[in-house]
PATI-864111 format. One record per residue (C-alpha): residue in one letter; chain; x, y, z. Coordinates in steps of 0.02 Angstrom, whole numbers. Example, Ala and Ser with C-alpha at 12.3 -4.5 7.8 and 13.67 -1.06 7.14 Angstrom:
ATOM residu chaine c1 c2 c3
ATOM A A 615 -225 390;
ATOM S A 684 -53 357;
// end
This chain:
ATOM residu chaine c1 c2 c3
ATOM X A 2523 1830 -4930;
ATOM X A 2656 1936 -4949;
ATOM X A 2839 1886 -5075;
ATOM X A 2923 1909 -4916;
ATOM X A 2844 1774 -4814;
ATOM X A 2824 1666 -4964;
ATOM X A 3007 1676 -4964;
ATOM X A 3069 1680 -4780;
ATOM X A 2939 1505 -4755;
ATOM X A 3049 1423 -4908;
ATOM X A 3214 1485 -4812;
ATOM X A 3145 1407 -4661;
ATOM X A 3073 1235 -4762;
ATOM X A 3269 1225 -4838;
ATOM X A 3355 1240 -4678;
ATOM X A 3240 1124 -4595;
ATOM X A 3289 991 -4736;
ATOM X A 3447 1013 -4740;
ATOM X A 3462 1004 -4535;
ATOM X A 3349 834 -4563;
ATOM X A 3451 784 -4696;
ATOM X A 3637 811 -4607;
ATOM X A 3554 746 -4439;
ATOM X A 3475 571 -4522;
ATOM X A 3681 573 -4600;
ATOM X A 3761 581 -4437;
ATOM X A 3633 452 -4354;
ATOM X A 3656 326 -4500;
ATOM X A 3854 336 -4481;
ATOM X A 3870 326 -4292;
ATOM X A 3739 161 -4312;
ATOM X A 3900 106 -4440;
ATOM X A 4013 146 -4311;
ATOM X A 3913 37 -4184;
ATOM X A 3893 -86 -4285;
ATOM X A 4064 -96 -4348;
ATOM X A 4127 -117 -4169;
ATOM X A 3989 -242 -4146;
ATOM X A 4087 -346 -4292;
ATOM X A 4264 -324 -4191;
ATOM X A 4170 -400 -4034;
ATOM X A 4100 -543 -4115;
ATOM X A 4279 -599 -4182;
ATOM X A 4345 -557 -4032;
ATOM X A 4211 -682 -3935;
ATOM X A 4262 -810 -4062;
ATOM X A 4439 -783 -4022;
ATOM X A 4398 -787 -3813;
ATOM X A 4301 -945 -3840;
ATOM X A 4453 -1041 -3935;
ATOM X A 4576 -1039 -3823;
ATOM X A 4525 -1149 -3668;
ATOM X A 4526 -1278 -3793;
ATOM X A 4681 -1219 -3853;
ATOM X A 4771 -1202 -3677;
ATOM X A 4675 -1382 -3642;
ATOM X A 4765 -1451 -3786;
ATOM X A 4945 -1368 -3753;
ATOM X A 4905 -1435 -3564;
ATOM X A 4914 -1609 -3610;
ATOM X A 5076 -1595 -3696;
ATOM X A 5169 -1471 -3588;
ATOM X A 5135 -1493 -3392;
ATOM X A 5270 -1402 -3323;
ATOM X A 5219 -1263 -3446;
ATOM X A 5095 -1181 -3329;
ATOM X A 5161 -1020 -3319;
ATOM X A 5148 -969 -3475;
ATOM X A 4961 -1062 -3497;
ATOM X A 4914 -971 -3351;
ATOM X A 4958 -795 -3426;
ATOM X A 4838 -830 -3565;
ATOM X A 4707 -881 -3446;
ATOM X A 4728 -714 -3372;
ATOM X A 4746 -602 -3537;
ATOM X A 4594 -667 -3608;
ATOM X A 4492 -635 -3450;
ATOM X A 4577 -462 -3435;
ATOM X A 4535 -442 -3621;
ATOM X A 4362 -511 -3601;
ATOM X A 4312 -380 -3460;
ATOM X A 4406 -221 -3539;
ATOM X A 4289 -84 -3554;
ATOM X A 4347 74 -3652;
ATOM X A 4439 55 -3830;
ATOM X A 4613 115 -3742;
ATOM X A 4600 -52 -3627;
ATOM X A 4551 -166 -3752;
ATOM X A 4682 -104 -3879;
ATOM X A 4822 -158 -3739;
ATOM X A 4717 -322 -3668;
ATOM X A 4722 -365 -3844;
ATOM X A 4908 -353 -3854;
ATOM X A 4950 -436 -3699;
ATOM X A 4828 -584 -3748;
ATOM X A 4900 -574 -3935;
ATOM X A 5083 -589 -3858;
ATOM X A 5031 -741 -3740;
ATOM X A 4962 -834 -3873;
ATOM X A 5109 -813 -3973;
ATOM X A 5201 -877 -3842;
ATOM X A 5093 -1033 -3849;
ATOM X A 5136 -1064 -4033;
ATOM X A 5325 -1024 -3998;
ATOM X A 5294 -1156 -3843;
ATOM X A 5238 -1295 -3969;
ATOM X A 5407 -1262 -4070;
ATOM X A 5482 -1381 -3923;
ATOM X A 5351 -1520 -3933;
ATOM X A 5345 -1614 -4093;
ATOM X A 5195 -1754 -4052;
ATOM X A 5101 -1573 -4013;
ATOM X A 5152 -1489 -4177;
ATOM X A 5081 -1639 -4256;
ATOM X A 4918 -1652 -4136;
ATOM X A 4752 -1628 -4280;
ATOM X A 4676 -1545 -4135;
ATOM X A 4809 -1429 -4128;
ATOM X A 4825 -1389 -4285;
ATOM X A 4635 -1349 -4305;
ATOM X A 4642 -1243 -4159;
ATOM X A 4793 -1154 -4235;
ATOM X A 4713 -1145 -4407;
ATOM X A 4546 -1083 -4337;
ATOM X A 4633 -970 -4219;
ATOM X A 4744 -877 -4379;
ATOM X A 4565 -858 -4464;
ATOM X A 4471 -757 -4337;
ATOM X A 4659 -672 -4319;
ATOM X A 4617 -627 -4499;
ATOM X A 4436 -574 -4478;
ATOM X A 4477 -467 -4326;
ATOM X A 4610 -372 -4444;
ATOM X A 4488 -346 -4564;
ATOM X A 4359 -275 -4429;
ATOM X A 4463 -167 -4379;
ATOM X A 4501 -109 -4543;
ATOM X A 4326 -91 -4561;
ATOM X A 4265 -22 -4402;
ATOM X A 4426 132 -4415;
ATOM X A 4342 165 -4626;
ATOM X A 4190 198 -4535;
ATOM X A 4262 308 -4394;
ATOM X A 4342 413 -4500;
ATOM X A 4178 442 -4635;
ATOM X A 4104 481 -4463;
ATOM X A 4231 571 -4374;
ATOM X A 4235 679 -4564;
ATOM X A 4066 724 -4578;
ATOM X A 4058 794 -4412;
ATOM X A 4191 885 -4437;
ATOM X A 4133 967 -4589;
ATOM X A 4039 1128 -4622;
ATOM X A 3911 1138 -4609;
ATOM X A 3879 1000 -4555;
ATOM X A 3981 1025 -4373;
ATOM X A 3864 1177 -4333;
ATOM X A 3729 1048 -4304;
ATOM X A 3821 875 -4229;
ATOM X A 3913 974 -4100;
ATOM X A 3752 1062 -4024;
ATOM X A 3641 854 -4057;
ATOM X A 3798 797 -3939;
ATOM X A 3886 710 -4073;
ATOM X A 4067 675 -4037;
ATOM X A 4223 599 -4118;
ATOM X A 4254 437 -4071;
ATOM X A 4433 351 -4058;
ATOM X A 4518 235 -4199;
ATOM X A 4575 56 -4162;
ATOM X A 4735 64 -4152;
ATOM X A 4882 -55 -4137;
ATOM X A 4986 -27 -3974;
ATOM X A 5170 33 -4000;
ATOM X A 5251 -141 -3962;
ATOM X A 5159 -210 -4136;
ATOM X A 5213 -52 -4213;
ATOM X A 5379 -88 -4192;
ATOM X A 5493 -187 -4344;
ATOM X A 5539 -371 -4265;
ATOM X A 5718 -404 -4250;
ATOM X A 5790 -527 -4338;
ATOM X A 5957 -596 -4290;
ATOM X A 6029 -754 -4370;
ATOM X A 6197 -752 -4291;
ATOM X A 6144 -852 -4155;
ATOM X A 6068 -1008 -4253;
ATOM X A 6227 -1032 -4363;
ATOM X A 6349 -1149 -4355;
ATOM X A 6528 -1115 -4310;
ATOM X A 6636 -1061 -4468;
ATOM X A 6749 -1195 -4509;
ATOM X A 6933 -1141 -4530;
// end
């Protein structure tokens, strides 16, 4: 055999390596990806499947406080059947505002404030509130190492043409962006002259 076959067959070897080796990258990031999203699901299931005993508990407390029971009822289900990550970021924030509103609700019923089931819930309820933050931190880490390396060269001359794509962040929506007001003037007293 000729040097210059010898030599074009270990060009050819390397560049099939390397084109395994970027390829078996990409696959084992967009797996993290899916899996990381997977994680943001599961907290988000444990979140879905807290509140009816949640809005159970407020409802025996609060009757006439139906409307705002009956939003949560409806964000959860709309968060429970959005389908791309743009609906769930804002089905998240509509069901993340109604259950606020729940918690600013019990700030007018003592006996429910003091309820050990509501407390649980509430306890139980900040937790997975926690764990979904941290998914989310998690799942964006791994969109971005994924998001990278296709990006790169040369590793972007082979995921474009294998149909690998960027995919979208978690984000929060603009209301959470947004600095809360705080106003104290209107829970002071009179000034005394």
């Amino acid at each position: 055999m000729s040097t210059a076959i010898i030599y074009l067959l270990l060009i050819v070897a390397v560049l099939a390596v390397t084109v395994i080796a970027i390829y078996n990258g990409l696959i084992r990031l967009k797996n993290k990806c899916s899996e990381a999203w997977s994680d943001i699901d599961t907290q988000l299931k444990r979140r879905y499947d807290l509140i009816p005993n949640l809005v159970e508990t407020v409802k025996g407390y609060a009757q006439h406080e139906a409307g705002t029971l009956e939003k949560i009822t409806q964000a959860r289900t709309a968060a429970m059947s959005a389908k791309s990550l743009p609906e769930k970021e804002q089905a998240e924030l509509s069901l993340t505002t109604a259950l606020k509103s729940i918690f600013a609700l019990a700030e007018n019923y003592p006996d429910l404030k003091a309820n050990q089931n509501f407390l649980d819930l509430q306890k139980n309820l900040s937790e997975i509130e926690e764990h979904i933050q941290l998914s989310r931190r998690y799942y964006n880490a791994t969109v971005r190492d994924f998001n990278t390396k296709i990006e790169v060269f040369p590793n972007n001359l082979i995921a474009k043409p294998m149909g690998f794509a960027q995919r979208e962040f978690f984000e929060a929506a603009e209301e959470e962006k947004q600095t809360v007001k705080v106003d104290f003037s209107a829970n002071q007293p009179p000034q005394q002259k």
